[in-house]
N, C-alpha and C positions, 0 to 999 in steps of 0.2 A: 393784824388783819383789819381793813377796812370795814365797819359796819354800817350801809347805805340807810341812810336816815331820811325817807318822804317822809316829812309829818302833813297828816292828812285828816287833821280830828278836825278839822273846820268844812275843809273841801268835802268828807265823806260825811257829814252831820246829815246830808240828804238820802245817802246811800247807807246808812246805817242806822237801828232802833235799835233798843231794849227795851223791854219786857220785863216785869214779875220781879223786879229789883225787890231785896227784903227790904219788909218794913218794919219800921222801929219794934213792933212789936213780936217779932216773928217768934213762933214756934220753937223748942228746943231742937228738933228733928228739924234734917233736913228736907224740904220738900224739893223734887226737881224742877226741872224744866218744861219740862213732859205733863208733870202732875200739876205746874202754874198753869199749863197752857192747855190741857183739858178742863181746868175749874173755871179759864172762862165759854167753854163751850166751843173752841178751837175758832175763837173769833178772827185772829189776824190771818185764817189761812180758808177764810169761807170765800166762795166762791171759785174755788183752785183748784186744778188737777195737781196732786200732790203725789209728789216721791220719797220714799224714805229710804237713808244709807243707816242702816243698823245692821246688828247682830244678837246671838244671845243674850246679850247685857242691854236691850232695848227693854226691858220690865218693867212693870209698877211694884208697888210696894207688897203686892200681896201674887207676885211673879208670875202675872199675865204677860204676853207678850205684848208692846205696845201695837205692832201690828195688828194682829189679834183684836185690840181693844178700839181700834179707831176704824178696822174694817167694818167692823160691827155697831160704829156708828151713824147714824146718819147726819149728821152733823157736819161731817168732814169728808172731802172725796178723794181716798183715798186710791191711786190707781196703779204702782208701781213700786217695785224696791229695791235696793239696789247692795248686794252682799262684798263684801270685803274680804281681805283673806281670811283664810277659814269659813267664808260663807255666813248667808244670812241666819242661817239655821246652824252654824256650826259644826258642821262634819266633815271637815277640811284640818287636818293636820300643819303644821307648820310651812310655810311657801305652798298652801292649797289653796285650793278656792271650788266652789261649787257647780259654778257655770250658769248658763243661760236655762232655765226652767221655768214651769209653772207650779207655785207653792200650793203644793197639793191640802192646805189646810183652807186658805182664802179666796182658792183659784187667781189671784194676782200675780202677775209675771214679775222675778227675779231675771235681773240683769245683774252679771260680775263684770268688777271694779279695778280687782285687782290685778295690780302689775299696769293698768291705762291709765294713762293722762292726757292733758291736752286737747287737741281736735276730737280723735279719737274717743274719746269720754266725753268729750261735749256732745260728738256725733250720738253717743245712746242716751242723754240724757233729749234731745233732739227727738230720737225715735221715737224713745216711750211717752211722747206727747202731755211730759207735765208742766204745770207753769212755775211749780218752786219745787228744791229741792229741798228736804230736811237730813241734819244728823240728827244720830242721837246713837253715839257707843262710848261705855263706860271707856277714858284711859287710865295710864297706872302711872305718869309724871314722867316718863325717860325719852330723850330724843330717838332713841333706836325702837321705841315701840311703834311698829308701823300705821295703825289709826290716826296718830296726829297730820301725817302725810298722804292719808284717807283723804281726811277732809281737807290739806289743802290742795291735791289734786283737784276733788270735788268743786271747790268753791272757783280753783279756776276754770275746770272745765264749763261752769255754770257759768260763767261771765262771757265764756265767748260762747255759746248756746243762749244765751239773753235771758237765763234763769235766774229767779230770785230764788236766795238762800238762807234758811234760819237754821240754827242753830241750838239745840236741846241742850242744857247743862247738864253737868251732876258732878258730882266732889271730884279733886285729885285726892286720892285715895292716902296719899302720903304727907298729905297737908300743902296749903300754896305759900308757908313761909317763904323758902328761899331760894333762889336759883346757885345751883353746883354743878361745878365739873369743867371741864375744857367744852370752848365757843367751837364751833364745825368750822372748817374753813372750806370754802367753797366747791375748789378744785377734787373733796373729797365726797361732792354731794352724791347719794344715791338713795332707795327706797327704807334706808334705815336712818336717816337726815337727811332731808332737802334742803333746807338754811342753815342761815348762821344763828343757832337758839344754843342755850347750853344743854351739859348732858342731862340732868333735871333740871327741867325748867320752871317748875313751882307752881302752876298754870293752871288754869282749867281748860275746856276744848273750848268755851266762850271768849276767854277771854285769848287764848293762843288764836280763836279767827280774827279776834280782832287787829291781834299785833300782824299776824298775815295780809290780811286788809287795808292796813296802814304802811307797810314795812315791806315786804317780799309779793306778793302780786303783782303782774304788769299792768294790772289799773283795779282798780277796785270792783267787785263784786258787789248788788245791791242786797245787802248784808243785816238779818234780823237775830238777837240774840235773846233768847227767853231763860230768863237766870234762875237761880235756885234761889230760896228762903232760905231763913236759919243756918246759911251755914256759915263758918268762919276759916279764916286762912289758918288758924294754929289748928284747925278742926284734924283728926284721925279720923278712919271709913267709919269705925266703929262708934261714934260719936253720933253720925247722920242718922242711924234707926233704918236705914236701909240694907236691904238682902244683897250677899257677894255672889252674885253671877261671874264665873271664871272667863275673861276678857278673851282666854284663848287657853289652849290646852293644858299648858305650859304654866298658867298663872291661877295658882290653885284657892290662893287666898291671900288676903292683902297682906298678910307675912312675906309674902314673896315678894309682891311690889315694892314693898318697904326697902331690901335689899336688892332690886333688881338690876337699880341704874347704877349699881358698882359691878355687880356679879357676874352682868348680861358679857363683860368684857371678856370672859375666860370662852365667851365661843370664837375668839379669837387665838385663842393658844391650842393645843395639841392634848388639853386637861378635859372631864368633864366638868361641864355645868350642873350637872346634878339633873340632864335630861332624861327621864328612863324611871327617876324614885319619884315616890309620895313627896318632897321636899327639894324640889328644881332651886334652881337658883341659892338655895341656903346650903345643898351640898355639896362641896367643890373634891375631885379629885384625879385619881391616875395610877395606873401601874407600878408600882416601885415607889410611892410616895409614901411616908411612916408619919409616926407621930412627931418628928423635928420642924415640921409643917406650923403646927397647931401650936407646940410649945413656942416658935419666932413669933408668932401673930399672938400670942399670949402676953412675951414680952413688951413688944412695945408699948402694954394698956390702953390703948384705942378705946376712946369712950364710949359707954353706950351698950358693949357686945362682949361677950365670952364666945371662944374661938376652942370647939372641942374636936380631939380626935377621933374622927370617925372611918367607920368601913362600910360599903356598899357595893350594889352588883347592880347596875345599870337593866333595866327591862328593854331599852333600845335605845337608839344613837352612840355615842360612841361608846366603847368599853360594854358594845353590852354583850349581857348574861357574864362577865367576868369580875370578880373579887376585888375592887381597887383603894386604895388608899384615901384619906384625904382630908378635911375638916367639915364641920359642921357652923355655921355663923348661929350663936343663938343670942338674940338683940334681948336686953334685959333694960335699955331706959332708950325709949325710939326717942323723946327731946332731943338728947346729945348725941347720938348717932348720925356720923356721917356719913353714907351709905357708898359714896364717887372715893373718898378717902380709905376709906375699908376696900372696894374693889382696887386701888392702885396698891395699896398695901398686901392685899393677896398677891398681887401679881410680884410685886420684888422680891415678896419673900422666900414664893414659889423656885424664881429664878436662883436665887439661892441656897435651897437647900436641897433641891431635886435636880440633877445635871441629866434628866433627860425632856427639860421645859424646853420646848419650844413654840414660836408663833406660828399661826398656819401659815402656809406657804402663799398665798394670795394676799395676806397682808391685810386681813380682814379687819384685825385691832384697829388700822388706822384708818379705815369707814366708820368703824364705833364710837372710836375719841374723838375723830371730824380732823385728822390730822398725822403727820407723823410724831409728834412732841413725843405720847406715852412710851411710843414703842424705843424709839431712838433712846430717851433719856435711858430708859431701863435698862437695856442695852450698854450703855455707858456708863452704869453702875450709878445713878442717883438714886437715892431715896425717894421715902414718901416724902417729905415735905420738900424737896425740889424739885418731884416733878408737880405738888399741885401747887408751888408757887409758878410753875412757867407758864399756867393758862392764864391767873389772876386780873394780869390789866385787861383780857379780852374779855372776861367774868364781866369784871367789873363794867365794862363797857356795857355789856349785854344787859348787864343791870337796872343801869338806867334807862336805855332800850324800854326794858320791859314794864318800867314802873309805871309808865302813861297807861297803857291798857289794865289794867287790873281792876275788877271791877268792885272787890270786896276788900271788906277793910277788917 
């Protein structure tokens, strides 16, 4: 697969700043983006009608809502916000969103985002009469987690609405070591991958607008990035000293993150994801499925993880209210754990030892993996380690790709 390469870090040096870069001596805690860029007294955005794209993961450290906290300033003119799925306030279920309202806490008009792009999103960002837009929502590292394509919606619909855009940081939750997984291929793009990024991309939202900015936008966005202190790319959430606000229903704590961008694949088969229990995405199961599940996934010693037999009753989506089989992922050294190579490996072994595996019938998987590689190989009876050698040169390519943008070292 072809990966279009505009390098733009000279041509975009006018159209892009940063912000709040740690300095030598930074704090053990992470501080945000949000938290740099109110301690200068929301200097780069004085004189602005400002909009903001959050959600519940928009807080400070002592879980004000940043909304909340910049309404109540005078400092900043705050006049608009604009909610994602699941809404800005978060009462929006999975594929929901809250709609067009008046946030009955600030009287500031919420406009929804989700599922628009393009004109159409340019046209409300247009409406609501701001001169920049801001992010600022927590992600959890996986290309199928729909916020990263929030904001590059956002940033393009801001470019053809003649909007200036910054950018709030704050951790990948799973550390920005390394990019894993199979590269999207184009023809497979949709609201759970718009580009070709891998399936964890190792990223922060700062520094993924940047590679968006350079790489995949039809002209660049004039583009501000306010970064975090103290953090580091080997960092875990739990490291930063900041509170887990659930990114979305589904994502209950950075445990889950941790295993998301392998696990997320099984909404692809006919199994549950562990939608419905206390422990998404770490549950995997089904109907008819036994302990020879747990004991193959045990076998191979996959680093990192102990792989136990479990039983569960689903509270809704699929299998629910009914009894089903399945495993439990319990990660006992997240260093070595590979979270894309654990979800590929559930999946074979699935196919394996349960004959009533199948993939959904719309062929969802191969939206998830950005391709049909996983599904076909599987299918054809390869393993794990020949289907994650068949993404590898497009990884690698992606690699490179990504290493220009990355802001932290």
């Amino acid at each position: 697969m072809h990966l279009p390469r505009r390098t733009l870090l000279a041509a975009s040096t006018a159209a892009v700043s940063i912000t709040g870069a740690p300095p030598a001596s930074a704090a053990r805690r992470s501080r945000t983006g949000f938290e740099n860029l109110a301690a200068t007294g929301y200097s780069s955005l004085r004189g602005q009608r400002v909009g903001i794209v959050t959600n519940p993961t928009g807080v400070t450290r002592d879980v004000r809502h940043i909304v909340d906290v910049m309404h109540a300033d005078p400092r900043v003119e705050l006049t608009a916000v604009f909610g994602p799925e699941h809404g800005f306030r978060g009462t929006a279920q999975a594929g929901g969103s809250e709609g067009r309202y008046d946030d009955p806490a600030t009287g500031l008009p919420v406009y929804d985002t989700y599922l628009k792009s393009g004109q159409a999103l340019a046209d409300i960002f247009t409406a609501s009469g701001v001169d920049t837009v801001v992010f600022d929502i927590q992600d959890v590292g996986a290309r199928f987690y729909t916020y990263i394509w929030t904001l590059f919606d956002c940033m393009e619909a801001a470019r053809l609405a003649g909007r200036r855009f910054v950018v709030l940081d704050r951790p990948n939750p799973v550390t920005g070591r390394a990019a894993l997984g199979p590269v999207l291929h184009r023809e497979f793009a949709t609201f759970v991958g718009r580009q070709p990024i891998s399936q964890a991309h190792g990223m922060t939202v700062a520094e993924l607008a940047r590679l968006f900015n350079g790489e995949f936008l039809s002209a660049p966005v004039e583009l501000d990035t306010v970064l975090m202190s103290g953090w580091k790319r080997s960092a875990w959430y739990d490291a930063s000293g900041l509170p887990w606000v659930p990114p979305s229903p589904n994502m209950p704590t950075p445990d889950t993150a941790l295993v998301y961008s392998g696990t997320c694949l099984f909404e692809g088969t006919n199994l549950s994801e562990g939608r419905g229990t206390t422990r998404p995405f770490e549950l995997l199961g089904a109907e008819g499925v036994d302990g020879r599940w747990a004991a193959a996934m045990s076998e191979l010693g996959l680093p990192g993880a102990h792989f136990r037999e479990a039983y569960f009753a689903p509270t809704f989506s699929k299998f629910q209210g009914r009894t089903i089989g399945g495993v439990q992922i319990h990660v006992h050294d997240r260093d070595v754990y590979d979270p894309v190579r654990a979800g590929i490996a559930l999946l074979v072994t699935a196919k394996k030892v349960w004959n009533g595996f199948a993939w959904r019938p719309d062929n969802w998987i191969d939206k998830l993996t950005g391709s049909t590689l996983v599904r076909t190989m599987i299918d054809a009876g390869a393993d794990t380690d020949e289907v994650v050698a068949g993404w590898e040169r497009e990884l690698a390519a992606f690699r490179r790709m990504r290493r220009e943008y990355l802001l932290y070292r």
